[in-house]
C-alpha positions as CSV (number, residue, x, y, z in Angstrom):
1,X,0.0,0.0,0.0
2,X,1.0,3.9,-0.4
3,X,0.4,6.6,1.2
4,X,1.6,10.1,0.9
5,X,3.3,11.9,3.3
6,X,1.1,14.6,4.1
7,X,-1.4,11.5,4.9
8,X,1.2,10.3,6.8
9,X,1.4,13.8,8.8
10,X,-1.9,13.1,10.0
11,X,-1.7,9.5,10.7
12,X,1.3,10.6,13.0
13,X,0.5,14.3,14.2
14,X,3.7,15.2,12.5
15,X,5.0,18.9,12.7
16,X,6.9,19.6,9.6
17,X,10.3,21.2,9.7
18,X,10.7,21.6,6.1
19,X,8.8,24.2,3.9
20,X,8.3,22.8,1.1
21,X,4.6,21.5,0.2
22,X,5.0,20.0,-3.1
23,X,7.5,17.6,-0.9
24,X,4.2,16.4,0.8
25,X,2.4,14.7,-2.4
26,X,5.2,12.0,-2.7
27,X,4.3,8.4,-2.2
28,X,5.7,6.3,0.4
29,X,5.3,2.6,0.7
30,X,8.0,1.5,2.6
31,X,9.9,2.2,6.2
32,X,12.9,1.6,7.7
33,X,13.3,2.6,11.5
34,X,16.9,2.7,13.2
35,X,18.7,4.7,15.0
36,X,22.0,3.2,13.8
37,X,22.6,4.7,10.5
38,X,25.0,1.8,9.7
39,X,22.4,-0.4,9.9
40,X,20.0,2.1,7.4
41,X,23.0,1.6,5.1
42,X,23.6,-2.3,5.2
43,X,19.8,-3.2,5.3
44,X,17.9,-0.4,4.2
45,X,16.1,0.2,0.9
46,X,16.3,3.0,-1.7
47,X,13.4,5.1,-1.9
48,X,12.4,4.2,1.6
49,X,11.0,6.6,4.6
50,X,13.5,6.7,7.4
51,X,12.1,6.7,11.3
52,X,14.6,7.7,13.8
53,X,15.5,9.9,16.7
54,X,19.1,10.6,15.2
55,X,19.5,14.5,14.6
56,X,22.8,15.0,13.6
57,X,24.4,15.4,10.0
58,X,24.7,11.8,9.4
59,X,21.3,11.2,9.0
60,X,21.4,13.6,5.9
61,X,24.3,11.9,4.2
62,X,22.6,8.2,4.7
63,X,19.4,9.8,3.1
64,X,21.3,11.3,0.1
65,X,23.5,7.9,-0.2
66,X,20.5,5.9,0.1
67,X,18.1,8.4,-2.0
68,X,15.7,8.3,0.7
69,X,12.1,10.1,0.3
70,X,11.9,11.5,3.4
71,X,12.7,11.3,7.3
72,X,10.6,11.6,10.6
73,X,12.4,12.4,13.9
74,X,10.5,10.4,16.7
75,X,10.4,11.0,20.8
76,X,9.6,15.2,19.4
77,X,13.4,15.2,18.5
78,X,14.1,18.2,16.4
79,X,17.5,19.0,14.0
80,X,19.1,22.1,14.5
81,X,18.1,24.9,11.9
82,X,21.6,24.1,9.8
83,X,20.5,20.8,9.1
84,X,16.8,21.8,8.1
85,X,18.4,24.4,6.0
86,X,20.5,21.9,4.4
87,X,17.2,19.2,3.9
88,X,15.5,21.9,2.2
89,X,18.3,22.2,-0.3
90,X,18.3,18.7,-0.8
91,X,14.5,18.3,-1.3
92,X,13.9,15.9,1.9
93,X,10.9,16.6,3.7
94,X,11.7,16.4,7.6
95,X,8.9,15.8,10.0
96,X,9.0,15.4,13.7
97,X,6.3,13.3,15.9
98,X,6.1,13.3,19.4
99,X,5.6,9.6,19.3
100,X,8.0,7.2,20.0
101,X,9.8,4.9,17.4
102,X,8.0,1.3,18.4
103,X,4.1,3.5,18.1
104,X,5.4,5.4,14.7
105,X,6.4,1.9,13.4
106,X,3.4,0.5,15.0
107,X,1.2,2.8,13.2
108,X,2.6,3.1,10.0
109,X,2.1,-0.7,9.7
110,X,-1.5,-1.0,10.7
111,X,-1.9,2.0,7.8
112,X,-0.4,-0.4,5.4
113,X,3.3,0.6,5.1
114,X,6.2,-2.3,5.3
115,X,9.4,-2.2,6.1
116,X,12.0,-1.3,3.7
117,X,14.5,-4.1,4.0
118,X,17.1,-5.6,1.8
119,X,16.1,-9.0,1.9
């Protein structure tokens, strides 16, 4: 199943931290959640939505390696404005949720997404 990711800002009571709207209409149908962005790397899928509650710069440079359509900061987490700036350049939509990783995942999946997973 698919979903967009401004359905998926509702589904989750998401705050975006990126401006960009047109962002919003792109279609998501698969997750990967981790905090360790070595295992997004070795076991995560192109295309994919990233959940975690990592905020630094790394998590930009796995999404741009891994072509990743989008990421959502869990636990209300929040990147500082540099990294926001530089998501905006990129064309990544960032969102932030003030649930925690196991409900986001928990969530997404009863709303039809899977994980993304090299399998």
């Amino acid at each position: 199943m698919k979903m967009t990711i401004e359905e998926i800002v509702k589904i989750l009571d998401c705050t975006k931290l990126t401006r960009d709207e047109d962002l919003l209409v792109r279609d998501i149908s698969l997750c990967f959640a981790s905090d360790l962005m070595s295992d997004v790397l070795r076991f995560g899928k192109a295309e994919t939505l990233l959940l975690t509650g990592i905020t630094n710069n790394q998590v930009l440079q796995v999404a741009e390696i891994m072509d990743l359509k989008g990421i959502i900061f869990v636990r209300g987490k929040k990147p500082d404005e540099n990294i926001i700036k530089k998501a905006e350049e990129r064309k990544l939509p960032l969102l932030t949720t003030n649930k925690s990783l196991f409900d986001t995942c928990g969530i997404l999946y009863q709303n039809g997404l899977r994980e993304g997973v090299k399998i």
